[in-house]
Each structure stands twice: as C-alpha cells, then as structure tokens.
Backbone as CSV, one residue per row, in Angstrom:
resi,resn,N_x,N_y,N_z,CA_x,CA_y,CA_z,C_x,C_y,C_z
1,UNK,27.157,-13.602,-52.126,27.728,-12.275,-51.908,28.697,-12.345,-50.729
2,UNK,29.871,-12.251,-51.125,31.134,-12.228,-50.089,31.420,-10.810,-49.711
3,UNK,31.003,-10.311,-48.590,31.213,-8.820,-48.304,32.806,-8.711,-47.152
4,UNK,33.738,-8.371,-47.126,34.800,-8.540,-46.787,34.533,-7.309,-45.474
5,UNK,35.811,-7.492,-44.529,35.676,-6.443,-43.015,35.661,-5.244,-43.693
6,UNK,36.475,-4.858,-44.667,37.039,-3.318,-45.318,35.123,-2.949,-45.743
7,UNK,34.639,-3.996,-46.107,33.630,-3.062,-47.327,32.347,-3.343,-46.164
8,UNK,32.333,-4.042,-44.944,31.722,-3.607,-44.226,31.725,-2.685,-43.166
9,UNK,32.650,-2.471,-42.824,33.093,-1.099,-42.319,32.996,0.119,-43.134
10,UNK,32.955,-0.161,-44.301,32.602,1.101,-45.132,31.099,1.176,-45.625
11,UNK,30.569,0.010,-45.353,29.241,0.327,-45.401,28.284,1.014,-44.003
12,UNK,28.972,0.193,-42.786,28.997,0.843,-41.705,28.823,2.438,-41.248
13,UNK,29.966,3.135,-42.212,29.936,4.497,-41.715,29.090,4.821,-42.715
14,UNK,28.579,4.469,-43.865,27.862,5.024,-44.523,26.430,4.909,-43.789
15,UNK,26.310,3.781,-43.415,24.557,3.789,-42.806,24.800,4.779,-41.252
16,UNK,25.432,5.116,-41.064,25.831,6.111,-39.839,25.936,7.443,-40.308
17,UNK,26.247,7.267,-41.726,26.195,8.952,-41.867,24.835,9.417,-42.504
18,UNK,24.140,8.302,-42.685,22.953,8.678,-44.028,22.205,8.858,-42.614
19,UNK,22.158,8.379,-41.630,21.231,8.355,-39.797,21.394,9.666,-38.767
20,UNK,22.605,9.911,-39.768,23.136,10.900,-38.397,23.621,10.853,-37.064
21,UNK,24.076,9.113,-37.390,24.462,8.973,-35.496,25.403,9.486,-35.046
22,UNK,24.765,9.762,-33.788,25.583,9.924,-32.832,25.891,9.228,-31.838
23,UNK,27.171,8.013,-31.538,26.903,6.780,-30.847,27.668,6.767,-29.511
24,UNK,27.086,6.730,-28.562,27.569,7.328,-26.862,26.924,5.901,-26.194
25,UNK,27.741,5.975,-24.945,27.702,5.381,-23.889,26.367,5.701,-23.130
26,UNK,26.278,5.403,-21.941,25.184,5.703,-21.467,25.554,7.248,-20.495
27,UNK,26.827,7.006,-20.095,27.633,7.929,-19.106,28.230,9.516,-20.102
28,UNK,27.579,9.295,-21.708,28.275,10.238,-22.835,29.408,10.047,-22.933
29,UNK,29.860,8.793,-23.540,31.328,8.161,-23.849,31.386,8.287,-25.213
30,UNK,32.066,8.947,-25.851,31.948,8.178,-27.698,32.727,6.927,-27.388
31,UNK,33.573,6.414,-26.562,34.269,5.212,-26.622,33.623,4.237,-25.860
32,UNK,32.806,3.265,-26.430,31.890,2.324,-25.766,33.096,0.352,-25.720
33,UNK,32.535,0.559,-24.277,33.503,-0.640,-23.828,31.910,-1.370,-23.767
34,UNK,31.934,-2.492,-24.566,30.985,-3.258,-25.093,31.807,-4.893,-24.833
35,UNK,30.964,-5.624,-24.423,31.295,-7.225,-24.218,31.457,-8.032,-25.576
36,UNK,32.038,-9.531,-25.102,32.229,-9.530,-26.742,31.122,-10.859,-27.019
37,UNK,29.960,-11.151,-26.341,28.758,-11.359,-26.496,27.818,-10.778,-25.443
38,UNK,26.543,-10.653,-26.704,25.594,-9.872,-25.779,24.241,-9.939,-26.764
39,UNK,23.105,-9.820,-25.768,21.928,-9.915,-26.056,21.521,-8.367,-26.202
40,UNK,21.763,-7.353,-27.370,21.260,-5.998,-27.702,19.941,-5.750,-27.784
41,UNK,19.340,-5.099,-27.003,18.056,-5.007,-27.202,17.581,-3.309,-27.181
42,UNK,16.779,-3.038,-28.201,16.427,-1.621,-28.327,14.840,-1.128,-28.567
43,UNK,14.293,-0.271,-28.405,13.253,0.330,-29.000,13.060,0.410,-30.097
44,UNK,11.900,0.377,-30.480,11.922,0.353,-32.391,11.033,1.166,-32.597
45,UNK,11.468,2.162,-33.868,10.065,2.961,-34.702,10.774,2.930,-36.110
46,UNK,11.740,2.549,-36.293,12.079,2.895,-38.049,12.717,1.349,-39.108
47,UNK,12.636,1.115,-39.997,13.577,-0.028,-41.048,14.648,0.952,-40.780
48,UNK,15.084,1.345,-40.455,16.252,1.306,-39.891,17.169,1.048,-38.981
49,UNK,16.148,0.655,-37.634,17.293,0.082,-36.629,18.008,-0.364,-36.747
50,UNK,17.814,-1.888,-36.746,18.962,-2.893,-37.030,19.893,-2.562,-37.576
51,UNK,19.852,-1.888,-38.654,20.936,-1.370,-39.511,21.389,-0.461,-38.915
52,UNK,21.076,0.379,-38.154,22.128,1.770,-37.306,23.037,1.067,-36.217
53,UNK,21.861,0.272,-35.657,22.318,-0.845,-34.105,23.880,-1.406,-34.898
54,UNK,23.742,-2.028,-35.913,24.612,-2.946,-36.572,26.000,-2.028,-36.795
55,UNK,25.514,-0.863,-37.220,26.939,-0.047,-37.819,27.461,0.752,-36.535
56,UNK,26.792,0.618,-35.510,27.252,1.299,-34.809,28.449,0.535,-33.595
57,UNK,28.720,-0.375,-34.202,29.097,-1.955,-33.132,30.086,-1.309,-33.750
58,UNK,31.486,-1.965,-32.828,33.243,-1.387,-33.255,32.741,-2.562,-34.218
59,UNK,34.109,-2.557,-35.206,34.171,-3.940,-36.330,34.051,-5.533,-35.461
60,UNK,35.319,-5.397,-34.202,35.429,-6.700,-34.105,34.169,-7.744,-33.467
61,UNK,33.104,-6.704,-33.337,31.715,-7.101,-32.935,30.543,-7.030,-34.269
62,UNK,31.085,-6.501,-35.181,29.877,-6.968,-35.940,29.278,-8.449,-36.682
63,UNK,30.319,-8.697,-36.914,30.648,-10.116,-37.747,29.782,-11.040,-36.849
64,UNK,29.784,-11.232,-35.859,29.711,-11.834,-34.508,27.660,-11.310,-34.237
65,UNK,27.701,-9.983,-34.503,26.045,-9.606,-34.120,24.833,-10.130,-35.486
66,UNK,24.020,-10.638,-34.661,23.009,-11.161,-35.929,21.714,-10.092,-34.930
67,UNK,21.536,-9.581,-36.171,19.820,-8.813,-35.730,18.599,-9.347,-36.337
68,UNK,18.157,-9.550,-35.554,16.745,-10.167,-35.607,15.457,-9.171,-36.655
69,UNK,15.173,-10.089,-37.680,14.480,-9.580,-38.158,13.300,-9.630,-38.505
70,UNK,11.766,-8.761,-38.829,10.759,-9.444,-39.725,11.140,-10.360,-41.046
71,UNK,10.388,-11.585,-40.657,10.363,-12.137,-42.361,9.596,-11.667,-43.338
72,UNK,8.230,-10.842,-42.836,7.372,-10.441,-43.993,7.471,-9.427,-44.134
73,UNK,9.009,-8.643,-43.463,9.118,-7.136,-44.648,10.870,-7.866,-44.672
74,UNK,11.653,-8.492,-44.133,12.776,-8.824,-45.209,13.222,-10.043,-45.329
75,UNK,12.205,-11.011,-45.757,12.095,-12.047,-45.980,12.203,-12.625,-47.632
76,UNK,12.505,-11.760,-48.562,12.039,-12.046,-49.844,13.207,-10.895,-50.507
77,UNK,13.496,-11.386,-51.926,14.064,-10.651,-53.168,15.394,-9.996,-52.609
78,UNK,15.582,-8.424,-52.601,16.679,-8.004,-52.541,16.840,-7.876,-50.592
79,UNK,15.870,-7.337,-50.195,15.679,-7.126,-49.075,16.170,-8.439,-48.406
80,UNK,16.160,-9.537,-48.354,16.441,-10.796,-48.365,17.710,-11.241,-48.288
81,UNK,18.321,-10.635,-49.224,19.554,-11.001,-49.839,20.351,-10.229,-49.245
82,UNK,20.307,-8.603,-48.835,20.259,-7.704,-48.161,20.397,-7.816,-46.447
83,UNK,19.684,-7.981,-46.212,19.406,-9.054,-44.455,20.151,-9.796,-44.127
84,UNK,20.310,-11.024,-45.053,20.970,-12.123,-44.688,22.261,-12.285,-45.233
85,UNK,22.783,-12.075,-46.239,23.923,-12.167,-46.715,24.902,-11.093,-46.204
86,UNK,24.494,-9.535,-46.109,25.124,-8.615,-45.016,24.893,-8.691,-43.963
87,UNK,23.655,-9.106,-43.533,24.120,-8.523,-41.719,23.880,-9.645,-41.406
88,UNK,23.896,-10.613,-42.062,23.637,-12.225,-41.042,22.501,-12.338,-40.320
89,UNK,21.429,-11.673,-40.866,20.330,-11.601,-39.835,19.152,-12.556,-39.835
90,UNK,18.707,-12.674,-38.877,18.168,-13.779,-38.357,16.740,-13.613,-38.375
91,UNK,16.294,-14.201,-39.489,14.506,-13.870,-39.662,13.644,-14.762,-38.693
92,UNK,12.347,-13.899,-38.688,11.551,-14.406,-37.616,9.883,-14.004,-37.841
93,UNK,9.148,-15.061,-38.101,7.721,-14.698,-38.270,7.035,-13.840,-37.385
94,UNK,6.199,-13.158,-37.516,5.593,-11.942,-36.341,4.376,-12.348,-36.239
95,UNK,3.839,-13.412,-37.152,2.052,-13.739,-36.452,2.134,-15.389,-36.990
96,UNK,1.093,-16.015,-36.510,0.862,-17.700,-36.693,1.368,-17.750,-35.279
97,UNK,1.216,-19.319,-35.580,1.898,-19.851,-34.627,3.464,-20.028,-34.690
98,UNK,4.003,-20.132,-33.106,5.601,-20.457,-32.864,5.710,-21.464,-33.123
99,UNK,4.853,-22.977,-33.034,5.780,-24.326,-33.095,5.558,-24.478,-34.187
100,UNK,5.643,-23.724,-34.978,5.922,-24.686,-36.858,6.865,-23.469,-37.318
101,UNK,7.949,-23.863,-37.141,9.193,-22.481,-38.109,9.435,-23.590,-39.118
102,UNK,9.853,-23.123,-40.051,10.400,-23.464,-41.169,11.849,-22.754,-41.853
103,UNK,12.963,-23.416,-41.423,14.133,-22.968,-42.338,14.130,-22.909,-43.299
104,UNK,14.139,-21.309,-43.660,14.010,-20.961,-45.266,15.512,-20.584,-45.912
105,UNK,16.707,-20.637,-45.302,17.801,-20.245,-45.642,18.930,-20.706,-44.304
106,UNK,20.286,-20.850,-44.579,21.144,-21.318,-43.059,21.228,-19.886,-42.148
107,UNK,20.750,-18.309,-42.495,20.379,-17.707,-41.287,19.145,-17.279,-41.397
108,UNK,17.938,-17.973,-42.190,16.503,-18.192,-41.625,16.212,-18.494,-40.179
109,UNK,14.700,-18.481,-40.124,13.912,-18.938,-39.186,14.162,-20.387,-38.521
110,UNK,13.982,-20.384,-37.580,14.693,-22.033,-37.032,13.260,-22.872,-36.670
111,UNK,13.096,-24.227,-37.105,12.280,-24.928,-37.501,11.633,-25.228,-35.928
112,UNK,12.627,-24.465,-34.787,12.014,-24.435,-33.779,10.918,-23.286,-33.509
113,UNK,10.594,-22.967,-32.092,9.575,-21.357,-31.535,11.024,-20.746,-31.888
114,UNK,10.624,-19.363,-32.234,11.584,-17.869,-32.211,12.301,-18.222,-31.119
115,UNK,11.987,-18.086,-29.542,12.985,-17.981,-28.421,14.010,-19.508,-28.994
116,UNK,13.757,-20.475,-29.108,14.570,-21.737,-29.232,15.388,-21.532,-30.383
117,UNK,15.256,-21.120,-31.248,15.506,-20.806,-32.549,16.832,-19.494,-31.917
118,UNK,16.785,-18.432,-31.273,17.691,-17.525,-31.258,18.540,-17.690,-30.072
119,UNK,17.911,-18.965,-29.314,18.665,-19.142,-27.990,19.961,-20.343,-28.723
120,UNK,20.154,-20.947,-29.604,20.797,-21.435,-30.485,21.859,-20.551,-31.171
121,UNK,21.356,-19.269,-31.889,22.397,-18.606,-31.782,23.492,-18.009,-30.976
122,UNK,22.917,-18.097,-29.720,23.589,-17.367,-28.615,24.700,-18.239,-28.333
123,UNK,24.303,-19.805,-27.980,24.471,-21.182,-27.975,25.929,-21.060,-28.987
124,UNK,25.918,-20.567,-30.069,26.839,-20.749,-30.664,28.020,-19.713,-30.645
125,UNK,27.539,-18.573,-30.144,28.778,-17.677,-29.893,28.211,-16.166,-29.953
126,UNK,27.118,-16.467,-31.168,26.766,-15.424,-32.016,26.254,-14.187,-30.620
127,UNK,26.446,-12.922,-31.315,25.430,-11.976,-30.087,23.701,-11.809,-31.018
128,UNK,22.781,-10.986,-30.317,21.615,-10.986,-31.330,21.301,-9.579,-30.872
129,UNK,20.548,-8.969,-31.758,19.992,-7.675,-31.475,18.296,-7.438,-31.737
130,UNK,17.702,-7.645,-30.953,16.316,-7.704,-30.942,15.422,-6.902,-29.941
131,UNK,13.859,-6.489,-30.688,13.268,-5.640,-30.231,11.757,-5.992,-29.522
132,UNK,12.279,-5.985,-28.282,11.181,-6.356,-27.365,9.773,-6.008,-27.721
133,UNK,9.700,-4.934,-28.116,8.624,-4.110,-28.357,7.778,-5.162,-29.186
134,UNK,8.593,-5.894,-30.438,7.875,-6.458,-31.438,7.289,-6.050,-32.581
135,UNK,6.826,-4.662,-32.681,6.355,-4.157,-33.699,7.124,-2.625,-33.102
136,UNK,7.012,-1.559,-34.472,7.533,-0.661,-34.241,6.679,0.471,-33.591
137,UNK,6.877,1.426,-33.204,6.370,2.549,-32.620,6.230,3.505,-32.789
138,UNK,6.110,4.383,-32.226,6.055,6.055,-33.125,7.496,6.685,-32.733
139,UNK,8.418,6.314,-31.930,9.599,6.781,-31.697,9.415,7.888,-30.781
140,UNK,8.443,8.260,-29.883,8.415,8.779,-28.830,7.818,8.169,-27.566
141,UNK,7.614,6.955,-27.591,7.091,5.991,-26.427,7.675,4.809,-26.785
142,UNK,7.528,4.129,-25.764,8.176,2.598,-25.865,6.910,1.328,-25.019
143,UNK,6.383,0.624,-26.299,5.512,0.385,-25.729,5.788,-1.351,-24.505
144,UNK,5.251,-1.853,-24.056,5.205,-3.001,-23.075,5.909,-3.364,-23.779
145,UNK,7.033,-4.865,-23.327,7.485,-6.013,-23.993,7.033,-6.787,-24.146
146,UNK,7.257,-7.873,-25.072,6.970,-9.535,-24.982,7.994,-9.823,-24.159
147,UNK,7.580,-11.369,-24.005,8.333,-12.160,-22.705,9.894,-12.516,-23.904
148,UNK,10.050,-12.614,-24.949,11.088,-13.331,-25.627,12.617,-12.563,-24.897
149,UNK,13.005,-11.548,-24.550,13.981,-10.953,-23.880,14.159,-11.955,-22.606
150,UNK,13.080,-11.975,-21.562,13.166,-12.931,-20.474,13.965,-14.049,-20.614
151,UNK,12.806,-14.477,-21.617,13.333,-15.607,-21.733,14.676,-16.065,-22.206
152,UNK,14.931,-15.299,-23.097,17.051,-15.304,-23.823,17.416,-15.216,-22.362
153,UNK,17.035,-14.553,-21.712,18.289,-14.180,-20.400,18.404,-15.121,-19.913
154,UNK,16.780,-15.913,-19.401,16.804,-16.998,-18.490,17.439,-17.862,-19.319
155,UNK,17.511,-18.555,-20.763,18.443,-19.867,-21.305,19.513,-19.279,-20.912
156,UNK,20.166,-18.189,-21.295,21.504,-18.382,-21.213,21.711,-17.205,-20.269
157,UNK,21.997,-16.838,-18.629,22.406,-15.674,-17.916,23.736,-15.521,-17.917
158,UNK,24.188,-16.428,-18.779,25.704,-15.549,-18.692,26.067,-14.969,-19.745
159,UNK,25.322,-14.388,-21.060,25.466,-13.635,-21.739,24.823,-12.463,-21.233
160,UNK,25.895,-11.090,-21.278,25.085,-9.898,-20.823,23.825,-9.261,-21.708
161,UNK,23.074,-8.747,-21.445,21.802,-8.182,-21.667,22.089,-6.523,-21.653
162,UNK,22.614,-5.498,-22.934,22.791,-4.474,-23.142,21.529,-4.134,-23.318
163,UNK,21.376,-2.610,-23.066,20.050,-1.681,-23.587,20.585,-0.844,-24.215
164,UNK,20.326,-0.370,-25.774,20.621,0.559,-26.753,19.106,1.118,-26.642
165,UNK,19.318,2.267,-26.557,18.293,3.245,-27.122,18.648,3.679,-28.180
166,UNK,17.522,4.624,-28.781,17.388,4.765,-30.045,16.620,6.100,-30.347
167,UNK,17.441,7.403,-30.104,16.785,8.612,-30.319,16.628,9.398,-31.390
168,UNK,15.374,9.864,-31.572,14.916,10.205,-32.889,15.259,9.761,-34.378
169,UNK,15.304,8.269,-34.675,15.570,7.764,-35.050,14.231,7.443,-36.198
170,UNK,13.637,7.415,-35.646,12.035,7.148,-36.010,11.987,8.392,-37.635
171,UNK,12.523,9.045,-36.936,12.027,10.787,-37.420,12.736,10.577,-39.399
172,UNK,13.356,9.810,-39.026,14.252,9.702,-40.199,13.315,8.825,-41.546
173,UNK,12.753,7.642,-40.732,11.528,7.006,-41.537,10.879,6.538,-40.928
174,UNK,9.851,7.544,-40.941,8.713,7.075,-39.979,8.414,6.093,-40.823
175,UNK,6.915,5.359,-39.895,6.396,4.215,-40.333,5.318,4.791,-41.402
176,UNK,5.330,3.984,-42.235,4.267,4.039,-43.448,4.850,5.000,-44.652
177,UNK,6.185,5.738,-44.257,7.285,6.416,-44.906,8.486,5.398,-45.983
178,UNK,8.299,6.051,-47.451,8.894,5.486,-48.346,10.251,6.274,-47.919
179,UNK,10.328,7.481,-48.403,11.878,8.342,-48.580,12.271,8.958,-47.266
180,UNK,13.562,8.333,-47.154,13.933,8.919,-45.768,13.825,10.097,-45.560
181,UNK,14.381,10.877,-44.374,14.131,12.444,-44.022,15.440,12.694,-43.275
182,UNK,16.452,12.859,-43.832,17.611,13.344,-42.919,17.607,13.904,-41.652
183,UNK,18.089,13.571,-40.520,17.646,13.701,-39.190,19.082,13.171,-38.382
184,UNK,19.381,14.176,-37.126,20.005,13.688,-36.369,19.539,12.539,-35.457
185,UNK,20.210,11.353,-35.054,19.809,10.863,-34.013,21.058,10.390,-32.981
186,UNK,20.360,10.028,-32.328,21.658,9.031,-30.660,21.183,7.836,-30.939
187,UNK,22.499,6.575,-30.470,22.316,5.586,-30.483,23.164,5.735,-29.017
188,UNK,22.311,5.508,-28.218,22.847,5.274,-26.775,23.043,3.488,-26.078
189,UNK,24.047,3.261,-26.106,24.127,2.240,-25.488,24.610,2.065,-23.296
190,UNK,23.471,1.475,-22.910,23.057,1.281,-21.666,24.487,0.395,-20.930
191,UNK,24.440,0.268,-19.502,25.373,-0.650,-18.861,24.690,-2.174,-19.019
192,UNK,25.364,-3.011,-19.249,24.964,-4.423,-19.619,24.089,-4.954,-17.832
193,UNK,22.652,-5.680,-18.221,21.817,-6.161,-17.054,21.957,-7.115,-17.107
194,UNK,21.738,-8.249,-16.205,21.852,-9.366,-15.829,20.435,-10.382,-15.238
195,UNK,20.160,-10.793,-15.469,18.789,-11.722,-14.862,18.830,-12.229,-13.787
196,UNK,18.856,-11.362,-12.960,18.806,-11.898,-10.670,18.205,-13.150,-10.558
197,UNK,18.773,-14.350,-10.054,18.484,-15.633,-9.788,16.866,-15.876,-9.478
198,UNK,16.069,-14.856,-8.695,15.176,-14.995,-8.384,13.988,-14.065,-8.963
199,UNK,14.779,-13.242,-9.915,13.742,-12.201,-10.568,12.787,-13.039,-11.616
200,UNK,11.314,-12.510,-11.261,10.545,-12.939,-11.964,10.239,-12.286,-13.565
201,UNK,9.365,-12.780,-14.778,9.765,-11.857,-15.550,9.139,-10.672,-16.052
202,UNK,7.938,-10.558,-14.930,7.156,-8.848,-15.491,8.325,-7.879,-14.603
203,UNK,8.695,-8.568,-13.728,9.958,-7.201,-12.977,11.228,-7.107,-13.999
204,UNK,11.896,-8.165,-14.477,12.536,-8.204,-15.208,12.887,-7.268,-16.473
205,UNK,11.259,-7.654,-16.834,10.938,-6.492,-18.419,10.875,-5.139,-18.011
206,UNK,9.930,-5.296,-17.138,9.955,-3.725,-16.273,11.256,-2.654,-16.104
207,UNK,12.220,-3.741,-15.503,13.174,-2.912,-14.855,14.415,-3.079,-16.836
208,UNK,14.238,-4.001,-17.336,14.892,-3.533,-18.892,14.328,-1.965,-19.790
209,UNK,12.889,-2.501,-19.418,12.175,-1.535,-20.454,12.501,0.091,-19.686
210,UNK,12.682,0.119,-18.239,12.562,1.555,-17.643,14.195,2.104,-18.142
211,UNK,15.004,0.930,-18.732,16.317,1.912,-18.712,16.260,2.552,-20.245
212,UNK,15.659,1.890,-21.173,14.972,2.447,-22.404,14.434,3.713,-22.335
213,UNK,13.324,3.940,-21.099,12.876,4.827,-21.249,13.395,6.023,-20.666
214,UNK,13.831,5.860,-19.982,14.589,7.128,-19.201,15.935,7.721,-20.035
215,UNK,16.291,6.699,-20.886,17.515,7.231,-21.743,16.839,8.399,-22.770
216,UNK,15.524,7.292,-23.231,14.944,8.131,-24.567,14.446,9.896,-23.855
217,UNK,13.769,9.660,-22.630,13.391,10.916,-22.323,14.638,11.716,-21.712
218,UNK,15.876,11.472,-21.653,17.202,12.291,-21.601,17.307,12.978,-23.343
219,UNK,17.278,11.952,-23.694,18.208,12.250,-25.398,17.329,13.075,-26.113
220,UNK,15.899,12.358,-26.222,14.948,12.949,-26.962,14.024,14.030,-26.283
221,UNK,13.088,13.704,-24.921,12.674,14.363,-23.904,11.192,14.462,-24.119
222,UNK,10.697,13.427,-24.888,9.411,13.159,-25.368,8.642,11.898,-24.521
223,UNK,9.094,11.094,-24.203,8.713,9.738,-23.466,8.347,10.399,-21.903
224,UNK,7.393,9.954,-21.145,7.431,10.583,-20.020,7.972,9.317,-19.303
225,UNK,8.652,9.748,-17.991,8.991,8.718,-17.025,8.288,7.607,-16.386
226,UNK,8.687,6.406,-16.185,7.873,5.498,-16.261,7.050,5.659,-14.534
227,UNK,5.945,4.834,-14.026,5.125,4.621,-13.111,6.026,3.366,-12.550
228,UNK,6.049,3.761,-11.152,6.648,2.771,-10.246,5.468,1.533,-10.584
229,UNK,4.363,1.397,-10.931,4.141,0.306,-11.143,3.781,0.363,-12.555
230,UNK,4.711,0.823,-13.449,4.634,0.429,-14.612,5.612,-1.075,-15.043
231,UNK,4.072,-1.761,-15.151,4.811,-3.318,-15.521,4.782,-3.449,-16.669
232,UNK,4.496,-5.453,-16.875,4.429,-5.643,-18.345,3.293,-5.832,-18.698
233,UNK,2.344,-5.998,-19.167,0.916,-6.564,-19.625,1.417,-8.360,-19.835
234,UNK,0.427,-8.768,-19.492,0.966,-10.584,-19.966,0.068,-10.391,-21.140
235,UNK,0.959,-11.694,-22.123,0.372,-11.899,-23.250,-0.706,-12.569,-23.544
236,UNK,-1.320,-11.808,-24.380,-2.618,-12.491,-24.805,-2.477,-13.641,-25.628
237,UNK,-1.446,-14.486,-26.122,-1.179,-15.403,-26.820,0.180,-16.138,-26.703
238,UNK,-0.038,-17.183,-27.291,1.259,-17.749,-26.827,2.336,-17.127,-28.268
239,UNK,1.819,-17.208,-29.048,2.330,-16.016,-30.037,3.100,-14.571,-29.829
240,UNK,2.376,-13.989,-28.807,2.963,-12.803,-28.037,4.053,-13.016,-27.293
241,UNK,3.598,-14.288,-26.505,4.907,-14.759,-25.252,5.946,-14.798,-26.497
242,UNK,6.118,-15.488,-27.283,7.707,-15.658,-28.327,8.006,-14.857,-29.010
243,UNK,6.974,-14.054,-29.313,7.275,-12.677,-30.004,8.928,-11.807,-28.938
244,UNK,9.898,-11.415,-29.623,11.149,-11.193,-29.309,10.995,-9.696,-29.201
C-alpha cells in the first residue's frame, strides 16, 4: 500500500475531524513551531491517540513520525496493515520478556529490548511518539511512568523531548468501547524538555509527567495538580523498566 503526501494529508484532516481537534501550542498558538526531530510523548486513554498525535503533526513532520504501538491490539490483519503501512508505526510487545523481540515486519518489533529497538529509530532520523503511561487510562488522570522515556532521552539528549497532551480525548472511545462518541477534544502540544546532565530518572519522569498534568487540568480541569513529591513508583519488573 503506497499512500502518497496528498492522500495522507487528507486522511489527516479526516482523523481530526472525526476527533474534533483542536490543535494548540502550549501558550494557545494554533501555529505550532515544532522541531524537526523529537521524542512525542503523551497521555493515553483512547485507540485513538496515535492517530490524532499523527494527524495533528504539519505534513513535513509526519512522514518522519513513527508512533509506537501495541502489537496485541495492532499487530495482526487489517489493523496491521493499517499501523504499519500508514503510519509507519512501530510495534512493541506490552508483557513477556524484553530480551527476546522478534522482527515481525521492516517497521515491527526490533529483535532487540523496546528501549534499543526505538533508540535505533531515533538513531536513524526517525521522530517516535510514545506513551509513558504504557497502558491506557480513563482520560482524567495520568497515571506514573515507566522508565522507557528516560531512557530515549538519556541514548540520545540531543533529540528534543515534546509533551502533547491529550484532552478529552478518551471521551470519544473510551476503553472497552466499540463505536466512537463524537466529542470535542485539545491536542496540546508542550515546550520541548531536555534531560539535565545530572538529572536522575524518577525527577526526570516527575518533572515530564507534571507538564502532562497541569496542561490536562487547564484544558479538561479533571486531573488534580500534582504533589511536590509526586514521583515515579520504580518498577516492579524489568518488563516495566522497558515498557515505553
């Protein structure tokens, strides 16, 4: 499937209009001055992120963005074909173990752990869009991160580290929801962060995850503000640590 710039840009505004976005700066810009690589990272509650995150990029950045995806909800059949052949996206197991990936396709899973596997993409030019969280949410909280964000920053700190939020977004398909529900939402994109030479990485996640949250409780007004010592939880597995 050869999808050309014209018919992705027109698929673009279509997954933007079926979402209802509304896509702003962090400062309420509709004109977002965006880098031309970057590590996107957002909150998750709907099968729809990636796909809003994706359409909401100007053109000359999409081609270029691979979003990170489950393999065991779009790993297979159309969904599959769907994933990878349009958005170039980059599948990734969510339970087992990290050191046995298996390339199932050339933008499959990398036969390395998830972090090695997407720090390769970066490596190559590509930007990635991935959700700390790891699993999705109810779209009014944002729960702890995994370490896999850290860690992208620490391989490579000279790619910037954007925060997109993601307001009421959820609302559109919730989880365990077949038929969407027409719904306004914001796709807020944050000022690009950087990984401080000496920052460790529960401050790190901390201080990523608090700009998440303070956007969502602007836009949406449901998330409460985070606890000065709201950190990260460490992972209970080494599974968790690579979890992205």
């Amino acid at each position: 499937m050869n999808v050309g710039s014209a018919s992705r840009r027109s698929l673009a505004k279509l997954i933007s209009a079926f979402a209802g976005a509304r896509v702003v700066s962090a400062a309420g810009d509709s004109e977002l001055d965006l880098p031309g690589q970057a590590i996107y990272y957002a909150n998750h509650s709907s099968h729809l992120d990636f796909l809003t995150i994706w359409a909401a990029l100007p053109a000359g950045l999409q081609q270029r963005a691979r979003p990170v995806a489950a393999k065991d909800y779009w790993g297979s059949g159309v969904r599959k074909a769907f994933a990878e052949q349009i958005f170039n996206a980059y599948l990734v197991e969510r339970h087992g173990s990290s050191s046995r990936r298996q390339r199932t396709s050339d933008s499959g899973v990398s036969p390395k752990g998830q972090v090695e596997g997407m720090a390769e993409v970066l490596a190559a030019g590509d930007s990635l869009i991935i959700f700390p969280e790891g699993t999705r949410g109810d779209g009014d909280t944002i729960a702890q991160f995994h370490g896999g964000l850290y860690k992208l920053a620490r391989l490579h700190p000279e790619v910037p580290v954007v925060p997109v939020t993601l307001a009421n977004l959820g609302r559109i398909l919730p989880k365990g929801a077949v038929i969407p529900v027409p719904h306004l939402s914001t796709v807020i994109f944050g000022e690009p962060l950087h990984l401080d030479p000496d920052e460790d990485r529960q401050t790190f996640l901390a201080r990523a995850r608090k700009v998440l949250v303070e956007a969502l409780a602007k836009h949406q007004g449901t998330q409460s503000p985070p606890r000065q010592d709201d950190g990260v939880s460490a992972p209970r597995s080494q599974d968790r640590q690579d979890n992205p």
